[in-house]
gemmi code that builds the backbone of each chain (N, CA, C; Angstrom):
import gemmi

chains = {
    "A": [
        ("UNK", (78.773, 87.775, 111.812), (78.838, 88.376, 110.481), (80.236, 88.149, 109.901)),
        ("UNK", (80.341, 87.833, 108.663), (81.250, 87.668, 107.918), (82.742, 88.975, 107.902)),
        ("UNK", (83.633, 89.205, 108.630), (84.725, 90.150, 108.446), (85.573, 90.363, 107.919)),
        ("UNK", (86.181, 90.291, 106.527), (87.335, 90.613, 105.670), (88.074, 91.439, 106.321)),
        ("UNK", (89.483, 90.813, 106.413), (90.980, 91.529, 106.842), (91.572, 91.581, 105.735)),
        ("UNK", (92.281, 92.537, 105.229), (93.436, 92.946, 104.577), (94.584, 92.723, 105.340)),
        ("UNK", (95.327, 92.030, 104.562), (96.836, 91.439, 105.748), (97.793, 92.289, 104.663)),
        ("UNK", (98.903, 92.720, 105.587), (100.165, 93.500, 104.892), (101.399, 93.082, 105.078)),
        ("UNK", (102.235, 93.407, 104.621), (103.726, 92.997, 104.608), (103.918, 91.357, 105.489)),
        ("UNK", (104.393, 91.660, 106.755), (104.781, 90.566, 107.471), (103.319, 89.491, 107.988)),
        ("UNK", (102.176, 90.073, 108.080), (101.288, 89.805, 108.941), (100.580, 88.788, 107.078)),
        ("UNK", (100.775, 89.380, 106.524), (100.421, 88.606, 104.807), (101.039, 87.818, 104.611)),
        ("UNK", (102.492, 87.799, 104.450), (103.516, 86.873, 104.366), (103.406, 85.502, 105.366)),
        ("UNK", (103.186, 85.637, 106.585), (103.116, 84.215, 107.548), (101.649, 83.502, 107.142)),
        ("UNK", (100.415, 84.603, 106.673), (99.119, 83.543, 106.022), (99.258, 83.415, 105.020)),
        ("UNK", (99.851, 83.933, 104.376), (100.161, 83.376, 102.499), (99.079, 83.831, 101.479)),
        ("UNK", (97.991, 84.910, 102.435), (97.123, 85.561, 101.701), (97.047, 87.166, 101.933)),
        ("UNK", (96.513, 87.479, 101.144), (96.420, 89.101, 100.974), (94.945, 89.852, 101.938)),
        ("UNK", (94.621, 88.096, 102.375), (93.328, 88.847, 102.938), (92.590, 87.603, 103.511)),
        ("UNK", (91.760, 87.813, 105.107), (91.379, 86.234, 105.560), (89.776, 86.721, 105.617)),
        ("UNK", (89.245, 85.893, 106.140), (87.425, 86.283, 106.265), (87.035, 85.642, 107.603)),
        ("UNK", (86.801, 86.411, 108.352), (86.434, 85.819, 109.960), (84.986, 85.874, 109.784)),
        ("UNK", (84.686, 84.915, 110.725), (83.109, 84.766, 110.842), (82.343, 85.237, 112.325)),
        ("UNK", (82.472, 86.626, 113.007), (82.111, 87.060, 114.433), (80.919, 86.858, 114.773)),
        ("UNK", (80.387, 86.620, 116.111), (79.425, 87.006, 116.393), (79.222, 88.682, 116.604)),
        ("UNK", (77.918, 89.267, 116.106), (77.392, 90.450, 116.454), (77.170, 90.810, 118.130)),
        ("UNK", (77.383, 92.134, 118.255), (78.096, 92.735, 118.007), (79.941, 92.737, 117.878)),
        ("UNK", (80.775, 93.481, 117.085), (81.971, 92.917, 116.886), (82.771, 94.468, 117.548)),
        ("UNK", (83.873, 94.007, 117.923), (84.669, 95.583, 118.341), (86.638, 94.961, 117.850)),
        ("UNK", (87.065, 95.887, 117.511), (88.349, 95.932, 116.773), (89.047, 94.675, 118.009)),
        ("UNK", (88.785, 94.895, 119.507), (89.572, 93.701, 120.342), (88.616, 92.123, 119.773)),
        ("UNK", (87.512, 92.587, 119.712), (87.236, 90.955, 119.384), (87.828, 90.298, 118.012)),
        ("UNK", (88.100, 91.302, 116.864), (88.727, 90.724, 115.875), (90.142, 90.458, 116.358)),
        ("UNK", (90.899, 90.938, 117.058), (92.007, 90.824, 116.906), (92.264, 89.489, 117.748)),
        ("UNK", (91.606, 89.330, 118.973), (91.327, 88.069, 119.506), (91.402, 86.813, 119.089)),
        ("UNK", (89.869, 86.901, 117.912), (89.719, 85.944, 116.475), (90.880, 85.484, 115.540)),
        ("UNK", (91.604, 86.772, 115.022), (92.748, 86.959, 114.302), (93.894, 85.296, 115.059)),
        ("UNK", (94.331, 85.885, 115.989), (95.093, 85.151, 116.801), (95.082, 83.885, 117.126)),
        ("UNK", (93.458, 83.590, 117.545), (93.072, 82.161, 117.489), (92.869, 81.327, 116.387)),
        ("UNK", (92.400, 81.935, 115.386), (92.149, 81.239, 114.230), (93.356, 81.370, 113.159)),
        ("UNK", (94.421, 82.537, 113.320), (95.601, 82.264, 112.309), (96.912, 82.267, 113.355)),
        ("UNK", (97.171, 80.885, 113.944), (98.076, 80.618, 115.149), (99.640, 81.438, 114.298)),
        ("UNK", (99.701, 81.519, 112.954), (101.302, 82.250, 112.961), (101.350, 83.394, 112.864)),
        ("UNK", (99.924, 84.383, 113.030), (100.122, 85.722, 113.300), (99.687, 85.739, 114.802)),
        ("UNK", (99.481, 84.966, 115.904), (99.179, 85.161, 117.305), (101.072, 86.000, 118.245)),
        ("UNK", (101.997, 85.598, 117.854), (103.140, 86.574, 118.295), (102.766, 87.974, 117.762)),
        ("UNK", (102.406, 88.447, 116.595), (102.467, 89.654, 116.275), (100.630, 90.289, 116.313)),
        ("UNK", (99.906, 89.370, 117.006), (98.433, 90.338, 117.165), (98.469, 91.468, 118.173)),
        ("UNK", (99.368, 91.314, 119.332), (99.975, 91.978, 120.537), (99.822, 93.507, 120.128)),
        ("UNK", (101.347, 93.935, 118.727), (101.313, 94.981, 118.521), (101.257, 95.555, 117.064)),
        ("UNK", (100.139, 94.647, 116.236), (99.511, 95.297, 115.068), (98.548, 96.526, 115.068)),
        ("UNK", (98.424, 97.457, 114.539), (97.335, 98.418, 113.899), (96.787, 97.485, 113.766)),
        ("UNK", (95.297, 97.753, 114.145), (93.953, 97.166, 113.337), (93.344, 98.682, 112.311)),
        ("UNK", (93.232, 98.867, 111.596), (92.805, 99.904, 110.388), (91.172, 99.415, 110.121)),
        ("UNK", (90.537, 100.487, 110.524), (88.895, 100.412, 109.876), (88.794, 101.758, 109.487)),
        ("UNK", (88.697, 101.445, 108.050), (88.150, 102.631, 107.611), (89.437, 103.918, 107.098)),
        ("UNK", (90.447, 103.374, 107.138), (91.525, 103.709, 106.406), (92.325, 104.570, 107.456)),
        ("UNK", (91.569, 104.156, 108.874), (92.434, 104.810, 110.452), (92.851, 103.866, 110.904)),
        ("UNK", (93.400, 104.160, 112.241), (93.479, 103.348, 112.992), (92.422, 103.174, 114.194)),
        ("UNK", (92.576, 101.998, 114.729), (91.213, 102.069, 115.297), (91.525, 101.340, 116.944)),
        ("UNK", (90.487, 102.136, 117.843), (91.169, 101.164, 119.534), (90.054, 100.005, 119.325)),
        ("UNK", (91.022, 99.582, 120.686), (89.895, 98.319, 120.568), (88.397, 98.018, 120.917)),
        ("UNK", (87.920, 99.041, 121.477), (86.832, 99.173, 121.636), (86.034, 99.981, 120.810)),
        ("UNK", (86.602, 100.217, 119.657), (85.621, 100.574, 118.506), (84.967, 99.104, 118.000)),
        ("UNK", (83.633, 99.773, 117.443), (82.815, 98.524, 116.960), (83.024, 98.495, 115.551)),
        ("UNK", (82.688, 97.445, 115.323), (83.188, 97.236, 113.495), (81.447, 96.811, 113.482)),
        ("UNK", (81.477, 97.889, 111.840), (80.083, 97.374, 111.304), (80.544, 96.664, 110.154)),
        ("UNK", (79.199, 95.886, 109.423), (78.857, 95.240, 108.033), (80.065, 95.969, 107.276)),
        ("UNK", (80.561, 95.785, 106.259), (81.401, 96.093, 105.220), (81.898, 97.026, 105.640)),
        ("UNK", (82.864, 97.159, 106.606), (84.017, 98.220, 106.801), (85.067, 97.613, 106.207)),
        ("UNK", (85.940, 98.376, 105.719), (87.342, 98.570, 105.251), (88.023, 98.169, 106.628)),
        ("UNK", (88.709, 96.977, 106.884), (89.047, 96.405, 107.688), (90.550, 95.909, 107.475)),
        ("UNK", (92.187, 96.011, 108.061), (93.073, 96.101, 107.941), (94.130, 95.939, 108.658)),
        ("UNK", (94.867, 94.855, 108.586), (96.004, 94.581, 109.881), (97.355, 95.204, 109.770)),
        ("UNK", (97.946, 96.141, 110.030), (99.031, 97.272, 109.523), (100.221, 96.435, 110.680)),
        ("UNK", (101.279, 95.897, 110.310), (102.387, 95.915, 111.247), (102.938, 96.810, 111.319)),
        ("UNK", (103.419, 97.386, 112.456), (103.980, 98.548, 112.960), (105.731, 97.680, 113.514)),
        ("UNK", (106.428, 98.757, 113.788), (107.775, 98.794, 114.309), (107.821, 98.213, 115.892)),
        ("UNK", (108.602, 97.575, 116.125), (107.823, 96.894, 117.673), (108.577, 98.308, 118.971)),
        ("UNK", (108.145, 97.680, 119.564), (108.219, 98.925, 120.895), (107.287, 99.641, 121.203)),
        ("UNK", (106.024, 99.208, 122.380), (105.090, 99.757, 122.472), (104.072, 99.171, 122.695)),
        ("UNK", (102.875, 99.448, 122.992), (101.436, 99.608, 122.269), (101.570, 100.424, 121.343)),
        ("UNK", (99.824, 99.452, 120.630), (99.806, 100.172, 119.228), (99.256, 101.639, 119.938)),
        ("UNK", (99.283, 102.510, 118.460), (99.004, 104.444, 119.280), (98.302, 104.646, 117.824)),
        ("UNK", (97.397, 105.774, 118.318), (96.715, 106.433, 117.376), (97.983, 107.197, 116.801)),
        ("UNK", (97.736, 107.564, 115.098), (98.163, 108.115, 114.228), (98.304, 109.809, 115.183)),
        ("UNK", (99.607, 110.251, 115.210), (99.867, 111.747, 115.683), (100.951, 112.322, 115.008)),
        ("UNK", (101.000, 113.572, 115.025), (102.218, 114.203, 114.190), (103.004, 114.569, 114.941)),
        ("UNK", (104.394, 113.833, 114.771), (105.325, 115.078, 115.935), (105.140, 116.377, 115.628)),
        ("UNK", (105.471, 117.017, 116.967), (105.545, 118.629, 117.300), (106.602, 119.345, 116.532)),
        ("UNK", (107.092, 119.959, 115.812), (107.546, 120.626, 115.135), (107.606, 122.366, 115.429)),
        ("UNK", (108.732, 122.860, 115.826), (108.838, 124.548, 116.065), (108.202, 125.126, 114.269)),
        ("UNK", (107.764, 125.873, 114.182), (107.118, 126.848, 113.325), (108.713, 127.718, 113.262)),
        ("UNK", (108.952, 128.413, 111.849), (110.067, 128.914, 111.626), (109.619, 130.200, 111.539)),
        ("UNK", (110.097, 131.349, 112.092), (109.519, 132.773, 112.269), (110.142, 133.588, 110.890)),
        ("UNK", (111.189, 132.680, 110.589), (111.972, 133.359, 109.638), (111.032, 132.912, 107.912)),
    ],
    "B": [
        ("UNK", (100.907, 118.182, 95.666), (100.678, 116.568, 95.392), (101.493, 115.720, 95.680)),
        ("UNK", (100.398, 114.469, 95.556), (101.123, 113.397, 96.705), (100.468, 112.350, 95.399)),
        ("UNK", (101.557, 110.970, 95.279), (101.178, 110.015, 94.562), (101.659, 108.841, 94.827)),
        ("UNK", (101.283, 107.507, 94.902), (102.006, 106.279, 94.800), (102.334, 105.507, 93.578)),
        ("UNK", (103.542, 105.679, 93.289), (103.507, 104.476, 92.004), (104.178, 103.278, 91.847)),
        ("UNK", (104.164, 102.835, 90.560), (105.079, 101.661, 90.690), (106.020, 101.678, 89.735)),
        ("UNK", (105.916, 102.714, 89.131), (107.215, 103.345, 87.846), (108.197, 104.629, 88.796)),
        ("UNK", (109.494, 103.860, 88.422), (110.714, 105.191, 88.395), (109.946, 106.345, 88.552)),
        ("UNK", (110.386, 107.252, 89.181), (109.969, 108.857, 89.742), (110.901, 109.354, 89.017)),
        ("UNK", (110.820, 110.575, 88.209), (111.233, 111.581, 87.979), (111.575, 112.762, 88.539)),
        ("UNK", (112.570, 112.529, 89.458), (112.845, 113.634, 90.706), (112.574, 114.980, 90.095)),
        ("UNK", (113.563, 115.260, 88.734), (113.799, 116.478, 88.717), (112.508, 117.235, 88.165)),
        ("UNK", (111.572, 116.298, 87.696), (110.291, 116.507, 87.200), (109.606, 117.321, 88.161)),
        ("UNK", (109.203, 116.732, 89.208), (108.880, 116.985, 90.977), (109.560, 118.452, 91.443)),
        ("UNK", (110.658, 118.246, 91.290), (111.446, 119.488, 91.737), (110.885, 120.931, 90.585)),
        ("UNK", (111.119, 120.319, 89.638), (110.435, 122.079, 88.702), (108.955, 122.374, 88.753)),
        ("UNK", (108.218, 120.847, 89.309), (106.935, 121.255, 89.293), (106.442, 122.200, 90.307)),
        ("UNK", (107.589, 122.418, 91.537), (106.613, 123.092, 92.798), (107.794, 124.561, 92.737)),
        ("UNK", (108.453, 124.750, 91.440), (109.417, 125.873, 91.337), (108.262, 127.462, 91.190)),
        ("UNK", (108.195, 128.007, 91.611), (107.517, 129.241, 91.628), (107.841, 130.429, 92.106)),
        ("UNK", (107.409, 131.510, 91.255), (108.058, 133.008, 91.667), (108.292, 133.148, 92.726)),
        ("UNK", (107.231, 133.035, 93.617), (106.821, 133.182, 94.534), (108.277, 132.324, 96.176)),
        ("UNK", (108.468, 131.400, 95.104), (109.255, 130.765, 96.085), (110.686, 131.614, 96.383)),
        ("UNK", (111.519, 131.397, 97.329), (112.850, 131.740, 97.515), (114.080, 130.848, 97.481)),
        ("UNK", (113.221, 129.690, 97.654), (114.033, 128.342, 98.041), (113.337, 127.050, 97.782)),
        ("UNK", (113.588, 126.047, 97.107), (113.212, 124.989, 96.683), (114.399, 123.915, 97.308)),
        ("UNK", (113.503, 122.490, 97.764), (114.127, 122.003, 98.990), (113.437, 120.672, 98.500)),
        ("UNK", (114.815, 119.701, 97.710), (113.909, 118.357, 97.533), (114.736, 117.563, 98.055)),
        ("UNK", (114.044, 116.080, 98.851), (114.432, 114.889, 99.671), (114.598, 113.904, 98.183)),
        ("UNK", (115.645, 112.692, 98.210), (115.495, 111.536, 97.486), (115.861, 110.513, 98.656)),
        ("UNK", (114.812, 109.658, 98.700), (115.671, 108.281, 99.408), (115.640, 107.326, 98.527)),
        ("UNK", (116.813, 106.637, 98.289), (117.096, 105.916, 97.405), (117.743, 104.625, 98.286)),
        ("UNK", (117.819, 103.618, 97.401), (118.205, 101.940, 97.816), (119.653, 102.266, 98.099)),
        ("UNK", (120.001, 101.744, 99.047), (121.286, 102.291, 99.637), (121.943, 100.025, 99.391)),
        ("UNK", (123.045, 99.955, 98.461), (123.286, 98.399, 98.836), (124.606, 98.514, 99.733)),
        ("UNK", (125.198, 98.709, 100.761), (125.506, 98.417, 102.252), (124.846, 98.998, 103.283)),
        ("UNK", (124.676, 98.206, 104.253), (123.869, 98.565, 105.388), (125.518, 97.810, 106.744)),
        ("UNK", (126.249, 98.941, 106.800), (127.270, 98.366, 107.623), (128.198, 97.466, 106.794)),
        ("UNK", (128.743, 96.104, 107.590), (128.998, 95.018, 106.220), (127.869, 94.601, 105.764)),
        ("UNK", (126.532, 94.304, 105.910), (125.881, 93.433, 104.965), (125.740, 94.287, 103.638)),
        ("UNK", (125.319, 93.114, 102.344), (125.038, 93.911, 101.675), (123.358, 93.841, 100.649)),
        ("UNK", (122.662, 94.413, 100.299), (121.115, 94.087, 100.431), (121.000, 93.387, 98.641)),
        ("UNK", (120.569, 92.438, 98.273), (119.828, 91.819, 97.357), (119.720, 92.573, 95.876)),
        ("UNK", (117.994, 92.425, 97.139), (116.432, 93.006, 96.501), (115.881, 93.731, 97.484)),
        ("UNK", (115.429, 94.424, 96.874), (114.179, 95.323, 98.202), (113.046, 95.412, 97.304)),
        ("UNK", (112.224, 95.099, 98.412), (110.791, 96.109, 97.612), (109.529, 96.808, 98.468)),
        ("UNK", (108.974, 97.498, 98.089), (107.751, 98.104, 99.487), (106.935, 97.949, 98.887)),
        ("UNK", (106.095, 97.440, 99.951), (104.331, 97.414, 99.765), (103.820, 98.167, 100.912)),
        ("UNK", (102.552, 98.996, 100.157), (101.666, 100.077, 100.798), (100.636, 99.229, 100.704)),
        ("UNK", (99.407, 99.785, 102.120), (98.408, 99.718, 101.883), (97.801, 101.101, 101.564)),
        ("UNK", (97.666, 100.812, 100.142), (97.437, 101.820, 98.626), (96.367, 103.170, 99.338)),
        ("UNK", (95.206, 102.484, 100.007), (94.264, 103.754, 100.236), (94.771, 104.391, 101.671)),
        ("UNK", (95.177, 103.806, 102.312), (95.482, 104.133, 103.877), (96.579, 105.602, 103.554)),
        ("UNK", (97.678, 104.911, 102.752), (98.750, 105.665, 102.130), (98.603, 106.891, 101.794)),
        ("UNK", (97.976, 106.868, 100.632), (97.339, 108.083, 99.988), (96.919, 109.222, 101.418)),
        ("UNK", (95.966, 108.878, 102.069), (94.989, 109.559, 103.066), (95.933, 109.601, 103.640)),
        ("UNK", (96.831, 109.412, 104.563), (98.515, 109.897, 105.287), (98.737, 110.587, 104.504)),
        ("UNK", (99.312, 110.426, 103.442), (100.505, 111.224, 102.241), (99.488, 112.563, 102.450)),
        ("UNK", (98.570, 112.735, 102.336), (97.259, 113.803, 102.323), (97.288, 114.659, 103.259)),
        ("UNK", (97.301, 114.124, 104.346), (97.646, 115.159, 105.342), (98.294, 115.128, 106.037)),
        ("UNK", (99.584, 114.517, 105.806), (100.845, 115.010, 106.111), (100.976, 116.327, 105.111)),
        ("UNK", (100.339, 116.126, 103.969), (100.835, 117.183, 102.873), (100.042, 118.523, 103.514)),
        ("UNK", (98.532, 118.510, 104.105), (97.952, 119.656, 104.447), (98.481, 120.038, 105.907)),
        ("UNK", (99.016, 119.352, 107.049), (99.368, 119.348, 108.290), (101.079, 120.284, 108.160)),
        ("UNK", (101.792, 120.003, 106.807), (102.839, 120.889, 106.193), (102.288, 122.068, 105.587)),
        ("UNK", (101.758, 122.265, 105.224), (100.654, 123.893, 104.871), (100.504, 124.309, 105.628)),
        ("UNK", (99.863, 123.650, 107.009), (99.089, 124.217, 107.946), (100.562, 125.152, 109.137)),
        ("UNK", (101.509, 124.503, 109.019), (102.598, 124.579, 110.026), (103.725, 125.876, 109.261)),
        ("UNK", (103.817, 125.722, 107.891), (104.849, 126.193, 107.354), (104.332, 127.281, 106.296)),
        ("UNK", (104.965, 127.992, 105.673), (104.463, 128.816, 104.895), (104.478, 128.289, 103.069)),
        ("UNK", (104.278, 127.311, 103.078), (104.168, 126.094, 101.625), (103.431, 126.968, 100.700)),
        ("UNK", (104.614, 126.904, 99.348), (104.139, 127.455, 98.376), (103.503, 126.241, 97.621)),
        ("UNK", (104.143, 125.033, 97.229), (103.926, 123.938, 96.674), (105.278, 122.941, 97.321)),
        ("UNK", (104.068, 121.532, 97.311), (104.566, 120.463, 97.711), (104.363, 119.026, 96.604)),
        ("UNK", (105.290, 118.125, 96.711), (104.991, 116.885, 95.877), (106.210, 116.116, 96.609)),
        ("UNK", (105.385, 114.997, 97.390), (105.155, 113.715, 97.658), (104.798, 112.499, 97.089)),
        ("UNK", (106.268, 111.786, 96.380), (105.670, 110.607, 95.667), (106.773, 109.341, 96.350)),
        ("UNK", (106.267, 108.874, 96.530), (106.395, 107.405, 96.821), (106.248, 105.971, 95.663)),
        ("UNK", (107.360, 105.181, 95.695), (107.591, 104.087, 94.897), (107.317, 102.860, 95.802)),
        ("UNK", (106.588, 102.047, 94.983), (106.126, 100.898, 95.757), (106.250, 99.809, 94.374)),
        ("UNK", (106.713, 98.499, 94.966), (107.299, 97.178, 94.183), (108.560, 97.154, 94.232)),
        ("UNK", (109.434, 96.165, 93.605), (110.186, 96.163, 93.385), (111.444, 97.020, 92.826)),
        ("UNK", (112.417, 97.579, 94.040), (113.521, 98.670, 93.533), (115.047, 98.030, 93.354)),
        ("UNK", (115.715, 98.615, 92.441), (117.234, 97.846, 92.028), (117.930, 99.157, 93.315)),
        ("UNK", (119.453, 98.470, 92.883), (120.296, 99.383, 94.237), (120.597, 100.990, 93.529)),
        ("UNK", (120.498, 102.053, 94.123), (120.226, 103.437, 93.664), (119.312, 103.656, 93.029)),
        ("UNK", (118.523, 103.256, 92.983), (117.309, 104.063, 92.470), (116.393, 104.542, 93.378)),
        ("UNK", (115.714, 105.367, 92.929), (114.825, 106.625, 94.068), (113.358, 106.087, 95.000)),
        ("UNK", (113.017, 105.928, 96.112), (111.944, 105.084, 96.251), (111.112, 106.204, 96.832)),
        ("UNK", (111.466, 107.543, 97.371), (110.374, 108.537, 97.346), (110.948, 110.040, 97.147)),
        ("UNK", (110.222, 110.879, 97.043), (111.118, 112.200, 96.693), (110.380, 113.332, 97.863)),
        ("UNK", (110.236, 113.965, 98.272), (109.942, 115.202, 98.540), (110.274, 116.283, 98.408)),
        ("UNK", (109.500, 117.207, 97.426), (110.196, 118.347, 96.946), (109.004, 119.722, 97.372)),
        ("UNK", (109.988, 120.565, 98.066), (108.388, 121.912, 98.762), (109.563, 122.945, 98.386)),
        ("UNK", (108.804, 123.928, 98.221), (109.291, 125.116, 97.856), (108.655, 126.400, 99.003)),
        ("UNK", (109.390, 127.392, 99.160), (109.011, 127.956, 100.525), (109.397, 129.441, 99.977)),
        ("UNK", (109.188, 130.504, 100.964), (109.757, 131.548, 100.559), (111.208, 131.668, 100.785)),
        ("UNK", (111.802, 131.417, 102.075), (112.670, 131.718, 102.667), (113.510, 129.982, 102.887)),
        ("UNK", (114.883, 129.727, 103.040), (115.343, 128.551, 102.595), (115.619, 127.911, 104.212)),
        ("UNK", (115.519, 128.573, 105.040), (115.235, 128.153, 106.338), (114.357, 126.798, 106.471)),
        ("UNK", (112.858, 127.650, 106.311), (111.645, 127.118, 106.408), (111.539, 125.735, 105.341)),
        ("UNK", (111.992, 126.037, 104.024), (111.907, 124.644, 103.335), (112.962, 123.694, 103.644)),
        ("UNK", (114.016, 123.755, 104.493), (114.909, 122.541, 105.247), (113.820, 121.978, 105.868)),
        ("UNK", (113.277, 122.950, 106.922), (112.119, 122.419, 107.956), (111.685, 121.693, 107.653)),
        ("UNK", (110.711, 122.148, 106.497), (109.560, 121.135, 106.093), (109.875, 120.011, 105.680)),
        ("UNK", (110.757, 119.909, 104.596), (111.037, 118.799, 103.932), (111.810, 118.020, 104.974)),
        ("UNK", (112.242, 118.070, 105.684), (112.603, 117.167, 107.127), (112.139, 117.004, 108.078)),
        ("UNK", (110.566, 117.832, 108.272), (109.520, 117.306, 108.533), (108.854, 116.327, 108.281)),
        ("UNK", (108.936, 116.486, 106.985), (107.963, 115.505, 105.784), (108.261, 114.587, 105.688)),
        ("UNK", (110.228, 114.289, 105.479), (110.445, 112.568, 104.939), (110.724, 111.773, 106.617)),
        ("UNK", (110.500, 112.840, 107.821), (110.386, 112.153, 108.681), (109.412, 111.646, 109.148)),
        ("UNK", (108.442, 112.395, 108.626), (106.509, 112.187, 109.768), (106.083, 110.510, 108.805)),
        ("UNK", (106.528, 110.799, 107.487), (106.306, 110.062, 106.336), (106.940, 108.458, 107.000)),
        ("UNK", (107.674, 108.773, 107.069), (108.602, 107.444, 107.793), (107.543, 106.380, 108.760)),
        ("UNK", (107.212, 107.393, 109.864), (106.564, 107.046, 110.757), (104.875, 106.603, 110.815)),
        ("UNK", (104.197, 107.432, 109.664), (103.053, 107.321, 110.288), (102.354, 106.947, 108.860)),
        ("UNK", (103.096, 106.979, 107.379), (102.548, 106.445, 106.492), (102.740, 104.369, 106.072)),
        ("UNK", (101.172, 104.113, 106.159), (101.496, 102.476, 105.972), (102.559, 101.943, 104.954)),
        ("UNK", (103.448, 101.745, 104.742), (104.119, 101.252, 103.437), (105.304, 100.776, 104.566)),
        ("UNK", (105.556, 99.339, 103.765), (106.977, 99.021, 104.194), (107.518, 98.138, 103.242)),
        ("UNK", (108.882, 98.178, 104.163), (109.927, 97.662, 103.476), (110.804, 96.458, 103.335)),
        ("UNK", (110.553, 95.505, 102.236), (111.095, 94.322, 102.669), (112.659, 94.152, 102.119)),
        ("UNK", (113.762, 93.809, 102.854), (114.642, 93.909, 102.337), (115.344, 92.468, 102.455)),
        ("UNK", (116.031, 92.001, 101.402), (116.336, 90.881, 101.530), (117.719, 90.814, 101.178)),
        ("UNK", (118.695, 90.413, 102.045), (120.129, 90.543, 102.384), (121.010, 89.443, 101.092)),
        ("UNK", (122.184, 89.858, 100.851), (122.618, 89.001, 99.741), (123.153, 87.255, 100.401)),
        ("UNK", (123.195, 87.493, 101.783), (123.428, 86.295, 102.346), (121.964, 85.415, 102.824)),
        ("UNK", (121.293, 85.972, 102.068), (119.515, 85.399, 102.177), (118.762, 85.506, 103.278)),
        ("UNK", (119.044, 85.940, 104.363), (118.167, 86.290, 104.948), (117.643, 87.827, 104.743)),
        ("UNK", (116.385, 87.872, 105.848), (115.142, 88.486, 104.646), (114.842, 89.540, 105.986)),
        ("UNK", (114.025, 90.607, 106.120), (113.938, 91.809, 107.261), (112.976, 92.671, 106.607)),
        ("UNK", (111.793, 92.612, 107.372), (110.932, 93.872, 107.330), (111.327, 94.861, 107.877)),
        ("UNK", (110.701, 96.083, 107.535), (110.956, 97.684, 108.103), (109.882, 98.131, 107.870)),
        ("UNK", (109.384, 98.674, 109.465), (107.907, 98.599, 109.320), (107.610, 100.224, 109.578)),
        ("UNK", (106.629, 100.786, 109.430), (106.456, 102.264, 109.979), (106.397, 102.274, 111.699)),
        ("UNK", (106.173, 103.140, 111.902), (106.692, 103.500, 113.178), (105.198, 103.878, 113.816)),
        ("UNK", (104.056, 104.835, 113.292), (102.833, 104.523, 113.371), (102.737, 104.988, 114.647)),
        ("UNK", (103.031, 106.217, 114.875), (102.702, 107.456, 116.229), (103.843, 107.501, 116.908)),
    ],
}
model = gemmi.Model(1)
for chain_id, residues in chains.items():
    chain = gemmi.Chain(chain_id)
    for i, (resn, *xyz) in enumerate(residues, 1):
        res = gemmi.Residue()
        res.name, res.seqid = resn, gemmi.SeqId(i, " ")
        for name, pos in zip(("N", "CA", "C"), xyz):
            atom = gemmi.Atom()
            atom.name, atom.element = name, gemmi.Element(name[0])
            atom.pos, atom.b_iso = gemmi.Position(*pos), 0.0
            res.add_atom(atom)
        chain.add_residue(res)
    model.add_chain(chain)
structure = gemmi.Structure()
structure.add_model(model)
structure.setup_entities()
């Protein structure tokens, strides 16, 4: 099935588009796009490692499945790491 | 409220909008284009969001600050495109009862914001080379 990526900042800039269209076999899961991603656009394969993949305006692991027309999205993140689900630091509550 | 634009922010606009009786203390963030970074010195800058992702962060970071603090009113706006040197690229302005609690928040806010909202920053040095700044994203 046909997959539209939204590419951002750095990960946009090395394809020269705002957005690519992969062609997966069914069933698809966020690691098989990113796989695809890598093989088929060789100057984002250094940075597929530790991009956000975004479905659906989250972030997503790799073993989520991507359906038909999801909102689909490659977010570069700050390097150091694996990518991590969206969390809020802990913060003390002020009594005052 | 929380907004993305691509026009100049009106800080002080922001700041009287979340002013209320009710409050004790009103507590607003500006980050603005800073041109030295050490010796270098920066260009152009500009940020690009991904527009819906953004919003839905900015969202509940804004309710996850309600939920934690005692928030009378909040406004979260963010500038995206092209910024000259000093000018404002997001504001956060919360108003609280007590002036404790609105340091908190609002240094809660332009920090969680940093980290976990999509938008970045391209900055391009006056000696031409060029540097993303990316969120931080958990």
């Amino acid at each position: 099935m046909p997959v539209t990526v939204r590419l951002f900042a750095i990960a946009r800039q090395r394809v020269g588009r705002a957005s690519v269209v992969l062609d997966l076999p069914e069933p698809v899961t966020v690691g098989d796009l990113r796989r695809a991603l890598a093989a088929e656009h060789p100057t984002l394969a250094s940075l597929v490692p530790s991009l956000l993949i975004a479905v659906g305006f989250d972030h997503a692991d790799d073993d989520q499945p991507i359906f038909s027309g999801a909102d689909i999205a490659v977010i570069p993140v700050a390097s150091g790491g694996a990518p991590r689900r969206l969390t809020f630091p802990d913060a003390e509550r002020s009594d005052r | 409220m929380i907004e993305l634009t691509e026009s100049p922010i009106n800080h002080a606009a922001l700041t009287e909008r979340v002013r209320s009786n009710l409050a004790g203390a009103v507590c607003t963030f500006l980050g603005t284009v800073r041109e030295m970074t050490d010796d270098r010195q920066t260009a152009s800058l500009d940020y690009e969001a991904y527009p819906e992702m953004a919003v839905n962060k900015l969202a509940e970071l804004e309710a996850e600050a309600r939920r934690r603090w005692p928030v009378i009113d909040a406004a979260i706006v963010h500038r995206v495109g092209q910024l000259g040197l000093g000018e404002v690229s997001v504001v956060v302005a919360v108003s609280c009862p007590h002036r404790d609690e609105a340091f908190e928040v609002c240094r809660w806010l332009i920090d969680t914001l940093k980290e976990v909202v999509p938008i970045w920053k391209r900055e391009v040095w006056a000696d031409g080379a060029e540097e993303w700044v990316h969120p931080r994203l958990g």
